[in-house]
C-alpha positions in Angstrom: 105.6 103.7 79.6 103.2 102.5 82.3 99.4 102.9 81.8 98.8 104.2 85.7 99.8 107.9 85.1 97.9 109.6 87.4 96.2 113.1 86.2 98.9 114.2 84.0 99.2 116.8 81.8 97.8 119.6 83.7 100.4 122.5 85.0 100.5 123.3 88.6 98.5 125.6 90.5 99.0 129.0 91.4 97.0 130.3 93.8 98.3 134.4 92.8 97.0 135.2 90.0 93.3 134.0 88.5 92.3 131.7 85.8 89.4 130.5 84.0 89.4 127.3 82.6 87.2 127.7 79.7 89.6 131.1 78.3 92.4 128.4 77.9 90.3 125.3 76.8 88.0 126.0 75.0 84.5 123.7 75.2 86.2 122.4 78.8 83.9 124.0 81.8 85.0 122.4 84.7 87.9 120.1 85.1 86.5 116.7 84.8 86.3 117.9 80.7 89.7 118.6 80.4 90.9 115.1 81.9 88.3 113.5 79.6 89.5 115.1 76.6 93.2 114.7 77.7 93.0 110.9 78.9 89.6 109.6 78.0 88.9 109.1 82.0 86.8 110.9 84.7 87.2 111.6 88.2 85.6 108.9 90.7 85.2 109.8 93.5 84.3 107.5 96.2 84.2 108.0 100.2 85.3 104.3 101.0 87.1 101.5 99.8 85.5 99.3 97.4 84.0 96.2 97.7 86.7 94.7 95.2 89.5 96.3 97.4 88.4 95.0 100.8 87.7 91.4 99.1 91.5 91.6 98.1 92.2 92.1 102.2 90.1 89.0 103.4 92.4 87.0 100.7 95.3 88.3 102.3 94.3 87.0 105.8 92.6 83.9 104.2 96.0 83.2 102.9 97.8 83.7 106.0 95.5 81.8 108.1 95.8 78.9 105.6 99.8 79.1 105.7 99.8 79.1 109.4 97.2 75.9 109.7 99.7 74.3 107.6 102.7 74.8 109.7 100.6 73.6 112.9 100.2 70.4 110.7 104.2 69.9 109.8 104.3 70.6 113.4 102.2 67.5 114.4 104.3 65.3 111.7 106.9 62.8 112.6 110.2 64.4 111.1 113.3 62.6 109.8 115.4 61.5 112.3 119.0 62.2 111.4 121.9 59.4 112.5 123.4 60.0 116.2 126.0 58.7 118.4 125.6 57.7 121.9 128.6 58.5 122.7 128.2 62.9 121.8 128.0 64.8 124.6 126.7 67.5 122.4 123.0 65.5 122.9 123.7 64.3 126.1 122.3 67.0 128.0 119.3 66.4 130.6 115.8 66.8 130.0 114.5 70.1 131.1 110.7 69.1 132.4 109.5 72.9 133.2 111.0 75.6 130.5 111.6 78.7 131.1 109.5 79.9 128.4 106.8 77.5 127.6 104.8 77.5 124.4 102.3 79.4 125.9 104.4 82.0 127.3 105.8 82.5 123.7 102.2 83.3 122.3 101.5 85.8 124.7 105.0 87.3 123.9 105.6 87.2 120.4 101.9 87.5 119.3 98.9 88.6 121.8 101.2 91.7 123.3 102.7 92.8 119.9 98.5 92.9 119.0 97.6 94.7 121.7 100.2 97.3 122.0 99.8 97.8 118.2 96.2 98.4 118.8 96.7 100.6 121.5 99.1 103.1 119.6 96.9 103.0 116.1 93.7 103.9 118.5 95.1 106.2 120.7 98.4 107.7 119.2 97.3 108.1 115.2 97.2 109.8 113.4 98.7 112.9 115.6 99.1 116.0 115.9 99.5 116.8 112.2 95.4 117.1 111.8 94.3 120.3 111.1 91.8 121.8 112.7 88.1 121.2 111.7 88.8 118.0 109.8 86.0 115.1 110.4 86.1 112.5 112.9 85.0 110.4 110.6 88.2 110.9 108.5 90.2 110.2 111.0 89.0 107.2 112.5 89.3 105.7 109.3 93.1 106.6 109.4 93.2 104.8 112.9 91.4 101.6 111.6 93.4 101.8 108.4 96.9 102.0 110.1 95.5 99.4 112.7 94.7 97.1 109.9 98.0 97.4 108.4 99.9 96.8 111.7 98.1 93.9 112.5 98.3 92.5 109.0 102.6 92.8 108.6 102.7 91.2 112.3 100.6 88.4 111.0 102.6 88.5 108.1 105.8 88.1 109.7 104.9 85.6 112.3 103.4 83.2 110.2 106.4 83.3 107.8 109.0 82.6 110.6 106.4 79.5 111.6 105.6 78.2 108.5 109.7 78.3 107.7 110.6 77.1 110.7 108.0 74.2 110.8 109.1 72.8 107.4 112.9 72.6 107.9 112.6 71.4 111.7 110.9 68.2 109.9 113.2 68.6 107.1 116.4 68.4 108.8 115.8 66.3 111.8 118.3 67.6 114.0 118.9 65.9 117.4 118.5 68.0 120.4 120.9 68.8 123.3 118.8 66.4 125.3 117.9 63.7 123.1 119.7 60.9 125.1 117.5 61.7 127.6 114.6 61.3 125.6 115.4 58.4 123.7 116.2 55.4 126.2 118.6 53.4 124.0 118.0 49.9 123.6 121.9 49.4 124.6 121.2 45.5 124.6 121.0 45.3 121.3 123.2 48.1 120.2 124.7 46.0 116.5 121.2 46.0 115.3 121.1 49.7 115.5 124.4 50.8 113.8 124.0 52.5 110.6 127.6 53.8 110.3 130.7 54.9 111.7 133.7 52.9 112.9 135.0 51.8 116.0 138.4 52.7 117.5 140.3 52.0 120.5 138.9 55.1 122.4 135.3 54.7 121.3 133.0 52.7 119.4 132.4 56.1 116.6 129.3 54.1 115.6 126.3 56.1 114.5 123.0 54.5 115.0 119.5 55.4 113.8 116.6 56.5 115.9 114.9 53.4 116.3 117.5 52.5 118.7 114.9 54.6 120.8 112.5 52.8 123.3 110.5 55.7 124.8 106.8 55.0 124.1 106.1 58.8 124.4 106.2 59.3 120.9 105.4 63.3 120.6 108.3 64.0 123.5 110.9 61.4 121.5 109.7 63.0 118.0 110.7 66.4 119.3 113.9 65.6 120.4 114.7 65.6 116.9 113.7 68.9 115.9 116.4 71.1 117.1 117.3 72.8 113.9 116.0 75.9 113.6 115.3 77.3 116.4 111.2 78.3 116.7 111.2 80.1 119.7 114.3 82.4 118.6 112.0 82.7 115.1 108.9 83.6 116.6 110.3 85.6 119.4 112.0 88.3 116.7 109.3 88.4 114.0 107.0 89.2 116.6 108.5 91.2 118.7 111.3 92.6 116.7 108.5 93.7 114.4 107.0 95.6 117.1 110.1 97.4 117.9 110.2 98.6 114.3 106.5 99.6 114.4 107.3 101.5 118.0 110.2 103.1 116.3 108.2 104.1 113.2 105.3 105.9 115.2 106.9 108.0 117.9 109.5 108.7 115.2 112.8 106.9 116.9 115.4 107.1 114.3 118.7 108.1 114.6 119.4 111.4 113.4 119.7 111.8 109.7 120.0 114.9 107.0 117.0 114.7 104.6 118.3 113.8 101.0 118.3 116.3 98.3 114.5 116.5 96.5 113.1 115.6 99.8 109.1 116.2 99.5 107.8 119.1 101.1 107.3 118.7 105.1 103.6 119.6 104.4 103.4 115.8 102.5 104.1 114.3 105.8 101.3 115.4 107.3 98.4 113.1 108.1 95.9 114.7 105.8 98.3 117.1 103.4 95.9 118.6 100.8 93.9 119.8 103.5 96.8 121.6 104.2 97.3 125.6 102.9 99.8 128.3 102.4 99.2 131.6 103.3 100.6 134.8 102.1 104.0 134.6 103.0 103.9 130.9 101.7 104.0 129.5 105.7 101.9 125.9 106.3 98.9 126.3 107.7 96.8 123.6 110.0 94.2 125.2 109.5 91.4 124.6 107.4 90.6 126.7 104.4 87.0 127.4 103.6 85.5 126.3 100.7 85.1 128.2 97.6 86.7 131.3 100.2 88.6 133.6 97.9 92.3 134.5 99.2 91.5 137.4 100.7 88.8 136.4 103.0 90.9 133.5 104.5 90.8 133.0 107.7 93.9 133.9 109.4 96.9 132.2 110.6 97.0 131.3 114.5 99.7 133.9 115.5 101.2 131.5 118.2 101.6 128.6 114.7 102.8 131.3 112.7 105.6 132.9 115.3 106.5 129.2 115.6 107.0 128.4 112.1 108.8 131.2 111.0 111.5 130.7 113.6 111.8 127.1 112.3 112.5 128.2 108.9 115.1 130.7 109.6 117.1 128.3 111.8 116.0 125.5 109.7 119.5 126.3 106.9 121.9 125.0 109.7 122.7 121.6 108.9 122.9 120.7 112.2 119.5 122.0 113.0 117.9 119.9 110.6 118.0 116.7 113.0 118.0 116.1 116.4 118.4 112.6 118.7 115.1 111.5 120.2 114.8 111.8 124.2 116.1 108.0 125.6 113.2 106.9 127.2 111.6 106.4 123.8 114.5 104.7 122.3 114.3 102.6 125.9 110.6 101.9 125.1 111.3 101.0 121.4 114.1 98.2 122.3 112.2 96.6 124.9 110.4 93.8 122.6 114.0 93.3 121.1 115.7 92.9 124.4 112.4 90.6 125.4 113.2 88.6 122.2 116.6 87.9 122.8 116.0 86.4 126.1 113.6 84.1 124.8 116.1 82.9 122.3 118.7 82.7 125.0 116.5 80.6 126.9 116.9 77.8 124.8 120.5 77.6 125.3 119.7 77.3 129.1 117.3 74.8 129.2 118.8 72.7 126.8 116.5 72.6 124.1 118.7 74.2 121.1 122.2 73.9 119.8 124.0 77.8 119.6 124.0 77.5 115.7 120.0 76.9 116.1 119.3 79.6 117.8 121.2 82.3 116.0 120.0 80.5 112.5 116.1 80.8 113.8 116.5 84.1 115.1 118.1 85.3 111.4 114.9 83.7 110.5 112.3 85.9 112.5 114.3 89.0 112.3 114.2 89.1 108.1 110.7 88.3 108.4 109.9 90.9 110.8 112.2 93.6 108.7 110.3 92.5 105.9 107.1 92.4 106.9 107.6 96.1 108.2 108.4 97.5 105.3 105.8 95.5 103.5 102.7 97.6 104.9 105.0 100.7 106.2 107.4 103.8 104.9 110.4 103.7 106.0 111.1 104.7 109.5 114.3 107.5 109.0 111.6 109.3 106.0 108.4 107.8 106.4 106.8 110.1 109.2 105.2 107.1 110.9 102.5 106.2 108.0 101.5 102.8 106.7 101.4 102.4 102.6 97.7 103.2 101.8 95.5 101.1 100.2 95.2 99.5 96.6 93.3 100.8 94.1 90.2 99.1 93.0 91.9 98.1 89.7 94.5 96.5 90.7 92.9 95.1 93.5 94.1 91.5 92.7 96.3 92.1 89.5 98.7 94.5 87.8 100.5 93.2 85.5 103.5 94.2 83.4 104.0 97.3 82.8 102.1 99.0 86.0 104.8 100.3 88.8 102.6 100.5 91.6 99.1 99.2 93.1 97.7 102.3 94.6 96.9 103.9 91.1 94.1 103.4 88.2 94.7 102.3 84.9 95.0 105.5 83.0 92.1 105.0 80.2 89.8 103.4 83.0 89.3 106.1 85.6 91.4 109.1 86.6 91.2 109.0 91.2 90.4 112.1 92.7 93.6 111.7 95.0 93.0 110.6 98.7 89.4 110.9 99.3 90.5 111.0 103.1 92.1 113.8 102.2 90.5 115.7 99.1 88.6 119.2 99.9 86.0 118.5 96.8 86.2 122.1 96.5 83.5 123.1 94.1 84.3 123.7 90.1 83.1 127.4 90.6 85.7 128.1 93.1 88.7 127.6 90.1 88.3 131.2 89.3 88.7 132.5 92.2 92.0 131.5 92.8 92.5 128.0 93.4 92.9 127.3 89.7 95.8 127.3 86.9 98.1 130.1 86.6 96.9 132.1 83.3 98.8 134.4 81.0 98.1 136.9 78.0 99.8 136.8 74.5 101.6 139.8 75.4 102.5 141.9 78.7 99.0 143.8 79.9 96.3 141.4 78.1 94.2 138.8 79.2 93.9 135.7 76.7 96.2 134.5 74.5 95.2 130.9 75.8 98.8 129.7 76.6 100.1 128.9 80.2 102.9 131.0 82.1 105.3 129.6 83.8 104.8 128.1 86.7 105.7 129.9 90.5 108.2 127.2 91.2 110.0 128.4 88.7 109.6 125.1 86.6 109.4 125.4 82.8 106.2 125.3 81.6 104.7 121.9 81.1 103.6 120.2 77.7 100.0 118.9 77.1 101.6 116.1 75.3 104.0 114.7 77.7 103.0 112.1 79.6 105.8 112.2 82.0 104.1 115.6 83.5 101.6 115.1 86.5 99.7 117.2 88.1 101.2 118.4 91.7 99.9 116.1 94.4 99.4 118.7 97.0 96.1 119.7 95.0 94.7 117.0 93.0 96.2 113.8 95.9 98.5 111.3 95.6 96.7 108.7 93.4 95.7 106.5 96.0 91.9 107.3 95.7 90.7 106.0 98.9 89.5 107.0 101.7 91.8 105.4 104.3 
């Protein structure tokens, strides 16, 4: 099995009934004793990423920046130039001096706007209005710069993809243009020293000729005429700007309407900081945060406005078709704006001669994988993944997993068990697991205390062995296994 199990082994809480730690383990005083004896690691914790973990980042941009520089270069390149006729009207088109979209325009488009609007919603419109009360500013600007980060990182992601691609088969294919007659000024005077192929009939010559039958000295406009093929303003355009829409979509939560699958995690895992979420009495979410080391009864209570609200969600909650509703159009309207924007760039090209119909749709398949990729690269998925970005990676796997570890936000199990999302974790004190925050406890036999054996646990879930691996401990009190603090 894979070594990344995160705190396993120990039952879930129960926050009903009092336990003591040492009754049940003996020689184990506070938790960080049990996992020790149980997996031969301690709880780190840590208040920031590491420097390991935010080296692994400046390689990712280091990488992308080096990609991209290398697509300017093909770019710059002369490409192969593939066999024409003059006689094909397809590349007899005329020379459109001042394009609709210029190269310019298309970098404010597909790149500068999709950075600033992404900006703009990670400062402003994160993490929202799932933050209970009292939590630190601190906390939750490092959510915004975290989901900031990881915007801006699948956008540059996805547009240097589409560019490098795009770059390297323009020059690999060499396709002519719609307007490469007009670019080319054909030496027709001495047309037999040109023909490479073809054969003549009595309707037309059908002789191909190769491109140095060209004569125009402007060798960067005559080298682009042969670069049709794909399309890299229809590429660029939709990873860019398709990729915003997706991003759009994923933060105001523009989805169509869908039933949550069976095993669906708990609503309150949603939230932008869950375990510093509670349940009171009756077993209703709270925003609110609990006080440390409080015992149950002293809790503060529920606001009575949240708590009317939430119990009349969860008794019309069991009608199916309760359980979803469409979003209001002006946000699907706002969403589909870069993807409308994006296809008229790509349709520009048709217009002003500059790209066959096959290019265009081949180098806008292009950008849009890219962009749908890159998405879902740094983010959940939009219909269940409330609008978060994937956290972090863990320190030890940083720059490597290797075979047999299924995921990059936990710690090797014998290195270092992670105290869950430090963003997120309550540190509440080793004193307070006695005072019901602790492990369910239950006597030998009904009436006495002791006996050292766990019950079973509220959920009704048989009790768990301290031999199993496959058992973990429930995320909503010891994290997620992420174990940092964005």
């Amino acid at each position: 099995m894979p070594d990344d199990t995160v705190d396993p082994l120990i039952p879930r809480p129960n926050v009903d009934r009092p336990f003591s730690l040492a009754s049940t383990y003996p020689g184990h005083q506070t938790m960080d004793g049990l996992r020790h004896s149980l997996g031969g690691g301690g709880t780190r914790s840590r208040t920031g990423l590491s420097w390991v973990v935010i080296a692994s980042y400046f390689f990712d941009w280091a990488i992308l920046v080096v990609v991209a520089a290398i697509g300017y270069i093909l770019g710059n390149i002369t490409p192969n130039k593939r066999p024409f006729s003059l006689e094909d009207r397809n590349i007899s088109f005329p020379f459109t001096v001042h394009e609709t979209v210029p190269l310019w325009l298309l970098i404010v488009c597909s790149v500068i706007a999709p950075i600033i609007f992404v900006a703009i919603i990670s400062l402003i419109f994160v993490p929202g209005s799932t933050v209970p009360r009292g939590t630190p500013k601190s906390l939750i600007w490092k959510r915004k710069l975290w989901e900031l980060h990881a915007g801006l990182l699948g956008l540059a992601l996805s547009v240097v993809a589409a560019w490098f691609i795009t770059q390297a088969m323009k020059n690999l294919f060499g396709k002519p243009r719609p307007d490469l007659l007009s670019r080319c000024q054909p030496d027709l005077a001495n047309l037999s020293q040109y023909i490479v192929g073809g054969i003549a009939n009595s309707s037309s010559n059908g002789q191909l000729v190769s491109a140095d039958i060209c004569k125009n000295v402007d060798k960067e406009t005559l080298d682009d005429g042969f670069r049709s093929y794909p399309s890299g303003h229809s590429s660029s355009s939709a990873a860019g700007l398709i990729y915003l829409s997706l991003f759009i979509a994923s933060k105001f939560a523009i989805t169509i309407p869908f039933l949550a699958p069976g095993g669906q995690s708990e609503a309150s895992s949603f939230a932008a900081f869950p375990s510093r979420m509670r349940l009171d009495n009756s077993g209703i979410e709270s925003y609110e945060l609990p006080t440390r080391g409080q015992s149950k009864g002293s809790q503060p209570p529920l606001d009575p406005s949240l708590q009317k609200s939430l119990q009349k969600h969860r008794r019309t909650v069991a009608a199916v078709r309760r359980q979803a509703a469409a979003p209001p159009i002006y946000l699907l309207v706002i969403a589909l704006v870069p993807f409308f924007a994006s296809v008229f760039i790509a349709g520009s090209r048709w217009f002003d001669f500059r790209h066959h119909g096959f290019d265009i749709i081949f180098g806008y398949l292009i950008g849009t994988a890219a962009a749908f990729f890159s998405f879902r690269y740094y983010h959940l998925p939009i219909s269940r993944g409330a609008g978060w970005a994937w956290g972090p990676r863990s320190r030890d796997k940083a720059f490597w997993a290797g075979v047999g570890s299924y995921s990059y936000a936990t710690e090797h199990m014998r290195s270092h068990y992670r105290a869950g999302d430090e963003e997120e974790a309550l540190e509440v004190p080793e004193s307070s697991y006695g005072q019901g925050n602790g492990l369910q406890h239950q006597g030998a036999a009904a009436g006495q205390g002791g006996g050292g054996n766990f019950s079973r646990p509220a959920t009704g879930r048989k009790p768990q062995s301290l031999h199993d691996g496959r058992d973990r401990v429930d995320t909503e009190y010891m994290g997620n296994g992420t174990g940092q603090a964005f």
